[in-house]
Structures are given as C-alpha cells and as structure tokens.
MIVEXMAR-976560 format. One record per residue: residue number from 1; residue in one letter; chain; x, y, z of N, C-alpha, C, O in turn. Coordinates in Angstrom, 3 decimals. Layout:
BEGIN
PT_nr_rest_kette_n_px_n_py_n_pz_ca_px_ca_py_ca_pz_c_px_c_py_c_pz_o_px_o_py_o_pz
PT_NUM_a_A_X_Y_Z_X_Y_Z_X_Y_Z_X_Y_Z .
...
end
This chain:
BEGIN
PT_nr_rest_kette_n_px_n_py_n_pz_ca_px_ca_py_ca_pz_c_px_c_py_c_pz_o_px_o_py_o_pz
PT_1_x_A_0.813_-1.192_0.000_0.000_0.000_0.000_0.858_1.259_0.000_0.428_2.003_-0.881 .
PT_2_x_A_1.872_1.784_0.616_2.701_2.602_0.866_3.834_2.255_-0.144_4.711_3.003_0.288 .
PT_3_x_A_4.219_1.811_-0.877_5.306_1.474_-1.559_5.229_2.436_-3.250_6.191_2.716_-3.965 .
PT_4_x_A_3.736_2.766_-3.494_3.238_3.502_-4.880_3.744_4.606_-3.832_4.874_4.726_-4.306 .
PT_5_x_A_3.732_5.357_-2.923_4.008_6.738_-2.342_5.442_6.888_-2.189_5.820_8.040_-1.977 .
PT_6_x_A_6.211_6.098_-2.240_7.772_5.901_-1.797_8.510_7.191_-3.116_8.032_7.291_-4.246 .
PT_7_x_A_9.518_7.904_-2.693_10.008_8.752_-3.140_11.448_7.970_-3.638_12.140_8.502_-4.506 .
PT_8_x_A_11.855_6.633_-3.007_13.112_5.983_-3.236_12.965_4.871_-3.343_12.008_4.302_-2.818 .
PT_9_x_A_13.659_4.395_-3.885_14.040_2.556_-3.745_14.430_2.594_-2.597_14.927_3.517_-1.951 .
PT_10_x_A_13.997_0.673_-2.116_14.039_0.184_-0.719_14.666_-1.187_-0.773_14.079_-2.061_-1.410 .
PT_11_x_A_15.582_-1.405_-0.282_16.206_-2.860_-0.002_16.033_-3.562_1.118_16.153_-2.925_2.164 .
PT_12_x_A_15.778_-4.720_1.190_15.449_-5.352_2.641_16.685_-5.861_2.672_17.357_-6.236_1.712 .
PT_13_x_A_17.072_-5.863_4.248_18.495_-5.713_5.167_18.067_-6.760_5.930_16.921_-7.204_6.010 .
PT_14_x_A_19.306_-7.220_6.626_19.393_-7.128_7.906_20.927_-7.078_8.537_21.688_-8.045_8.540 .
PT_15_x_A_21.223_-5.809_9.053_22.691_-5.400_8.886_22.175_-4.735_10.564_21.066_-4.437_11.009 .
PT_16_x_A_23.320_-4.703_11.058_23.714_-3.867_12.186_23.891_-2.206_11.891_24.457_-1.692_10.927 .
PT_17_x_A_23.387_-1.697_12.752_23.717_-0.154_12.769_23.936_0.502_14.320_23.578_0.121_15.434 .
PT_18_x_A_24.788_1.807_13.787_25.310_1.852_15.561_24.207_3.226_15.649_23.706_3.426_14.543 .
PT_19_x_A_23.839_3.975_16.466_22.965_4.979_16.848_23.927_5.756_17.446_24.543_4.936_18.126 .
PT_20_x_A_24.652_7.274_17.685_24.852_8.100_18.508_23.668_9.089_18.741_22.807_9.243_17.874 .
PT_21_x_A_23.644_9.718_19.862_22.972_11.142_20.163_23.711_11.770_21.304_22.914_12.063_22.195 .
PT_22_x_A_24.725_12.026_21.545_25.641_12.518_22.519_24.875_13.448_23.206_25.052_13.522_24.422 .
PT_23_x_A_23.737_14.461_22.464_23.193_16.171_22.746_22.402_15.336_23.901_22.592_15.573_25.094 .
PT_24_x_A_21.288_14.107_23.331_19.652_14.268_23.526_19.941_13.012_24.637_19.298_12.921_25.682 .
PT_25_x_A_20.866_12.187_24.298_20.964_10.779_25.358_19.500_10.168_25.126_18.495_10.657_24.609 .
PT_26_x_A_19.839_8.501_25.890_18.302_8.212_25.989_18.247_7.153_24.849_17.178_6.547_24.919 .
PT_27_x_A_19.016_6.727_23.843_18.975_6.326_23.138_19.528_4.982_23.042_20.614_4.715_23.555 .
PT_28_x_A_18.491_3.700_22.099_20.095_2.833_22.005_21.041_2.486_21.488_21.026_2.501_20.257 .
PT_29_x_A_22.000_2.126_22.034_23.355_2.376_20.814_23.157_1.596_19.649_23.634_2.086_18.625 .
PT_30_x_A_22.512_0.389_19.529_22.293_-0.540_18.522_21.456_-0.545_17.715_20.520_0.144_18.121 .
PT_31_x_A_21.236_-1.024_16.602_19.877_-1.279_15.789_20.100_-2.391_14.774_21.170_-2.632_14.215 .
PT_32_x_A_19.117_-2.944_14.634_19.248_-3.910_13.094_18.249_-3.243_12.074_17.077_-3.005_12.365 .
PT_33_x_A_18.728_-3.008_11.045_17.630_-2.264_9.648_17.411_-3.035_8.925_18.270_-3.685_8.330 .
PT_34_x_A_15.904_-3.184_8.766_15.404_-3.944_8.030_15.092_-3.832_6.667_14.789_-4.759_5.916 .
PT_35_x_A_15.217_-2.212_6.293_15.048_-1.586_5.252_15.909_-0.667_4.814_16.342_0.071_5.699 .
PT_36_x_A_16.350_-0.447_3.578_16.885_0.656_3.557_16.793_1.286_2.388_16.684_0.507_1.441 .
PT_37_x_A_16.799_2.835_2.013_16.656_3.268_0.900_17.567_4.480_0.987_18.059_4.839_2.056 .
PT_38_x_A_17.819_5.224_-0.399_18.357_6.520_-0.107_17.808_7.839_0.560_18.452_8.833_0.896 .
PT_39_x_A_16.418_7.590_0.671_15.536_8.577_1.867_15.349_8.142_2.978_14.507_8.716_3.669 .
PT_40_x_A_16.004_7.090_3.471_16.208_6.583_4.816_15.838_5.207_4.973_15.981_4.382_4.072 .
PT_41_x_A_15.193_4.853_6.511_15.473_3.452_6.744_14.230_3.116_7.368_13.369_3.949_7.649 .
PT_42_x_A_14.136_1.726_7.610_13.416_0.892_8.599_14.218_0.174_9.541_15.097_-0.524_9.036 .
PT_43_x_A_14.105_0.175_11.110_15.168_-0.241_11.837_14.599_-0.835_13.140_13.582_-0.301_13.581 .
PT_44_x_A_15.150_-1.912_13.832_14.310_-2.644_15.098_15.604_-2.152_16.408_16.819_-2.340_16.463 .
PT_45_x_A_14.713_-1.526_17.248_15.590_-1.924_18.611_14.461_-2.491_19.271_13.343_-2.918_18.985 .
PT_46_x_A_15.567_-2.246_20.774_14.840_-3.292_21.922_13.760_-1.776_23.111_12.882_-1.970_23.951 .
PT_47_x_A_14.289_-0.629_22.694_13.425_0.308_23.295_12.746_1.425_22.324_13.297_1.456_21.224 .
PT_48_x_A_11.720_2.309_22.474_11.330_3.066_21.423_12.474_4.463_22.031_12.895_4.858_23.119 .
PT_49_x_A_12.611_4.835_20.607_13.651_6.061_20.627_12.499_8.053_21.061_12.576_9.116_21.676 .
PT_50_x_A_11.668_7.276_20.184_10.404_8.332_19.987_10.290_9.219_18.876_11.277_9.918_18.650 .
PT_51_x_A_9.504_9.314_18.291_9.164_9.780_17.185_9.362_11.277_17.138_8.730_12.018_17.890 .
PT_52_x_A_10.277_11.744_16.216_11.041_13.377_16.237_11.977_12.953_16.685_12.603_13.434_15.740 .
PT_53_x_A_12.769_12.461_17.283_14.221_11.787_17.707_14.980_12.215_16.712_14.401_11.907_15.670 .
PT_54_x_A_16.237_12.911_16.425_17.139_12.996_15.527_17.989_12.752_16.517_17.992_12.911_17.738 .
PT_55_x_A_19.116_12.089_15.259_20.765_11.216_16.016_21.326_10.596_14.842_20.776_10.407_13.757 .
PT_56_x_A_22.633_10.270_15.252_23.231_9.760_13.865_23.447_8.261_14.128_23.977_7.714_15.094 .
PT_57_x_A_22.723_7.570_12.659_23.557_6.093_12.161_24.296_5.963_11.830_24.829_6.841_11.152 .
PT_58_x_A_24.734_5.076_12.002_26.241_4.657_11.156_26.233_3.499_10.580_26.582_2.702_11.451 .
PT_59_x_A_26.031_2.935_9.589_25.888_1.755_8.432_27.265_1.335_8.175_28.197_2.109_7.959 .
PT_60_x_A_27.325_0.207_8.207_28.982_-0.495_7.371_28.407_-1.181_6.527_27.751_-2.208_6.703 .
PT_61_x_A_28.774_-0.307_5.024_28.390_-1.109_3.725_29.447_-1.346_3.253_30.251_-0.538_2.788 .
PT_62_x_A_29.538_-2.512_3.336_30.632_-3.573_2.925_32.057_-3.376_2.843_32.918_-3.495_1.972 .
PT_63_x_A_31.991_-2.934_4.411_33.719_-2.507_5.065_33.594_-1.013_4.852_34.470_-0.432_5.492 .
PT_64_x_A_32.810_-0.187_4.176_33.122_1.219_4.886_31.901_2.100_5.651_30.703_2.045_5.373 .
PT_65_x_A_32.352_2.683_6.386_31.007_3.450_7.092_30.085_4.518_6.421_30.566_5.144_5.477 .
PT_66_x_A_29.038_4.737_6.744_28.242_5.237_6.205_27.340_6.054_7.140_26.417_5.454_7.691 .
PT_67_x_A_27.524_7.427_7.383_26.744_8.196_8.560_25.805_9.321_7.888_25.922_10.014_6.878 .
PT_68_x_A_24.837_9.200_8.875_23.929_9.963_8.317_22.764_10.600_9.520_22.478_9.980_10.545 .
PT_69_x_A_22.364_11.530_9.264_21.445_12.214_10.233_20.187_11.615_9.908_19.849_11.213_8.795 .
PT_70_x_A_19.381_11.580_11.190_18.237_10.836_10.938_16.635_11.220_11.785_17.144_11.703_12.797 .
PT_71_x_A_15.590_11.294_11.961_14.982_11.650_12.313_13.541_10.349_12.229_13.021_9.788_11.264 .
PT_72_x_A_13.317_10.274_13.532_12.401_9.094_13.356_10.985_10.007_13.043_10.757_11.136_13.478 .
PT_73_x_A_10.204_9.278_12.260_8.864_9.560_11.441_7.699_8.494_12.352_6.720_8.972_12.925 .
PT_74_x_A_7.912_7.512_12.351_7.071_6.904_13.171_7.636_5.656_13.993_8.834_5.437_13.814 .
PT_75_x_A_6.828_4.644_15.034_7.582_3.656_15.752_6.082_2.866_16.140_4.980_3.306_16.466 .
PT_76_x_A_6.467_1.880_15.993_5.552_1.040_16.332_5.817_-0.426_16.918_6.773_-1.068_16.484 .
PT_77_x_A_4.946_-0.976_17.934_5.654_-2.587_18.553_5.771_-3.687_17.635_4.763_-3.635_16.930 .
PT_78_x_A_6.444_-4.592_17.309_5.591_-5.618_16.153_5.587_-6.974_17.135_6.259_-7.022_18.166 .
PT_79_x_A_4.813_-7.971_16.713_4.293_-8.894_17.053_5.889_-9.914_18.244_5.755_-10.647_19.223 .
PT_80_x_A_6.779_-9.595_17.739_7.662_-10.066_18.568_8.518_-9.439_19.472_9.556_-9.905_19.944 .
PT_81_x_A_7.868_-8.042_19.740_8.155_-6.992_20.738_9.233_-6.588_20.818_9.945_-6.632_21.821 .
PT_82_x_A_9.629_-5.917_19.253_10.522_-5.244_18.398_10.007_-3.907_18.336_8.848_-3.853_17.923 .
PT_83_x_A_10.681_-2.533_18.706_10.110_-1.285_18.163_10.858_-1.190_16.746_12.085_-1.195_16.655 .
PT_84_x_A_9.882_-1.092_15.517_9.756_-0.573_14.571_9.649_0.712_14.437_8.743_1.485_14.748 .
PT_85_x_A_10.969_0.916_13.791_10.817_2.687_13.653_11.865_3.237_12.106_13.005_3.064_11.676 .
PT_86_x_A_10.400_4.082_11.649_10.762_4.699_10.490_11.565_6.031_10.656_11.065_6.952_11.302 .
PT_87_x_A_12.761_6.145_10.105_13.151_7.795_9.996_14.146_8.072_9.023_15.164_7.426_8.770 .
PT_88_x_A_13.702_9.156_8.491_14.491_9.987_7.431_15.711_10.313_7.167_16.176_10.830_8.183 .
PT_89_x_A_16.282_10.291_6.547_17.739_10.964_6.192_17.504_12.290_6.132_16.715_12.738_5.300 .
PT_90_x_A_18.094_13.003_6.918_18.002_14.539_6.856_19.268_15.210_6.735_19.388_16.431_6.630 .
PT_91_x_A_19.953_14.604_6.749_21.980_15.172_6.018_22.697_13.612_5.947_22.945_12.774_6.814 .
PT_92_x_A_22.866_13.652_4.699_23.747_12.511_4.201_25.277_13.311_3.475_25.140_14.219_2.655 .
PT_93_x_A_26.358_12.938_3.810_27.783_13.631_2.811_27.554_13.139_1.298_27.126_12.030_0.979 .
PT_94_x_A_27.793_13.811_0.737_28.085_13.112_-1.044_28.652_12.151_-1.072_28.153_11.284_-1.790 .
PT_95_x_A_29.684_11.870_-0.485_30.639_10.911_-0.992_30.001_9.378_-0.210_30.213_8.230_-0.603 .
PT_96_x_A_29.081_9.859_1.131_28.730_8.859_1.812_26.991_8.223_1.065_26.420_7.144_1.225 .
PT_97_x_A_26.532_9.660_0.118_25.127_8.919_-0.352_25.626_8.018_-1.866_25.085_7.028_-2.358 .
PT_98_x_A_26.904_8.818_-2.368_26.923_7.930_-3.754_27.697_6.372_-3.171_28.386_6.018_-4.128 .
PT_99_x_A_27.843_5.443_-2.156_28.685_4.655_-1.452_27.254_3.717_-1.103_27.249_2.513_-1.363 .
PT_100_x_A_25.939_4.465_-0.433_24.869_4.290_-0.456_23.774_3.950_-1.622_22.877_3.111_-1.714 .
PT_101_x_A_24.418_5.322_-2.740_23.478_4.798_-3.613_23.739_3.677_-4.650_23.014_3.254_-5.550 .
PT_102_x_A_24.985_3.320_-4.261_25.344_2.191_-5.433_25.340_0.579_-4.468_25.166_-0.534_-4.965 .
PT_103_x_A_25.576_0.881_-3.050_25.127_-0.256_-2.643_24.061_-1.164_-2.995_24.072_-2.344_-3.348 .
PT_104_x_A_22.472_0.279_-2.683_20.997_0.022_-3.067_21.153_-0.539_-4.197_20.915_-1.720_-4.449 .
PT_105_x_A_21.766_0.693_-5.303_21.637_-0.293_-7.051_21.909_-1.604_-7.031_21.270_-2.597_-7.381 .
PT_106_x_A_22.783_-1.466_-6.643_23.603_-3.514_-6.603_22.648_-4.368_-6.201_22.577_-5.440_-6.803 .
PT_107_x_A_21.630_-4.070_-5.015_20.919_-5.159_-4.276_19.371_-4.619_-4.669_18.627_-4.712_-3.693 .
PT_108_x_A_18.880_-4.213_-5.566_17.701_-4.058_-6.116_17.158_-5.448_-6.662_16.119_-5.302_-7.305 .
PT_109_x_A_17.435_-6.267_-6.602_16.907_-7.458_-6.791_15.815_-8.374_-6.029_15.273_-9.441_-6.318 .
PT_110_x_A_15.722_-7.391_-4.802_14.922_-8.167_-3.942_15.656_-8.844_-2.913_15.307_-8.641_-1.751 .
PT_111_x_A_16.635_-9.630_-3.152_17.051_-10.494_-2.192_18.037_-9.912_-1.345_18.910_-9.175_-1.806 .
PT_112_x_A_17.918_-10.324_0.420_18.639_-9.396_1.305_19.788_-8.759_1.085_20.494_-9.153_0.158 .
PT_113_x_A_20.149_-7.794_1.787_21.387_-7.258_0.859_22.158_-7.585_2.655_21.376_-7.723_3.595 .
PT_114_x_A_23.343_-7.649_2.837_24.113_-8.142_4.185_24.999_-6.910_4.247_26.058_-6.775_3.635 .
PT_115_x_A_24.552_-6.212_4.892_25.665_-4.816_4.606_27.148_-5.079_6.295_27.648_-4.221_7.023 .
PT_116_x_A_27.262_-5.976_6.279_28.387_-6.284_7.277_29.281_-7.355_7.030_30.183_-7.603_7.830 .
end
C-alpha cells in the first residue's frame, strides 16, 4: 500500500547499525535495519527512541562506514516486541550517499542485501 508513495528505492536488510545522540541521550546504541533506501530506513531496537528523535547512524556497507542524520517519522511494537521505527535521512555527505546509492543499485533485486 505505501510502496506507490515511496520517493526511493528500498532494499530489505538485515545489517547492524550503531545509533549516537551525545546532545539528547536516551537512546540505544544498537539497531538492526530492516530496510533501507536513499531517503532513509526501517530499523528494530529493543526500546522506542520516539518519534522526532534525531541522532546519527552509522551503516557499514561492505567494510566502509556510512553516517547519516536521521529523524524518526514513526515507531511502532511488532508482534515479537521489536520497536519498529521509520526515519528519514536529513543530512547525508556526497561521498557517503553515492557509497549508499550504489550499494541500493547492486541489491535491487529483492534479495537481502548483508551490509556487514
């Protein structure tokens, strides 16, 4: 249903990501992303961060890092008492979205992409 509204391509993951927020605290350092696109991500922790939350990820696509500002859009529990939470890329570097955007190209196939 939401996928005709998507502004980007989306790859299904399941890769580790690290979380900082040094300013806001409160956060957890870990995440696994289940999604990812060049307008941002889908990602599971074990606590909700809260929706408006900005902090930076950090992605390792395939041995190099990948940081980016982020801002959660929504969060929700899922059935195995995972917070699901959507948020945006709101400053990505050039050199870190074209590293990103050719990862996505590569794994547009559908099948998981292992970004670790």
């Amino acid at each position: 249903m939401f996928e005709a509204k998507r502004r980007f391509q989306r790859i299904r993951t399941d890769a580790e990501a690290k979380i900082s927020a040094p300013i806001m605290g409160g956060v957890p350092e870990r995440a696994r992303v289940g999604e990812l696109g060049l307008g941002g991500c889908l990602f599971y922790t074990e606590e909700k961060i809260g929706v408006g939350r900005m902090f930076m990820l950090y992605l390792n696509l395939n041995g190099r890092e990948v940081s980016a500002v982020v801002k959660v859009l929504y969060d929700y529990v899922n059935d195995e008492g995972k917070v699901c939470s959507g948020a945006e890329f709101l400053d990505v570097e050039d050199e870190d979205l074209a590293v990103l955007s050719g990862f996505i190209d590569k794994h547009v196939s559908g099948s998981p992409a292992f970004l670790n």
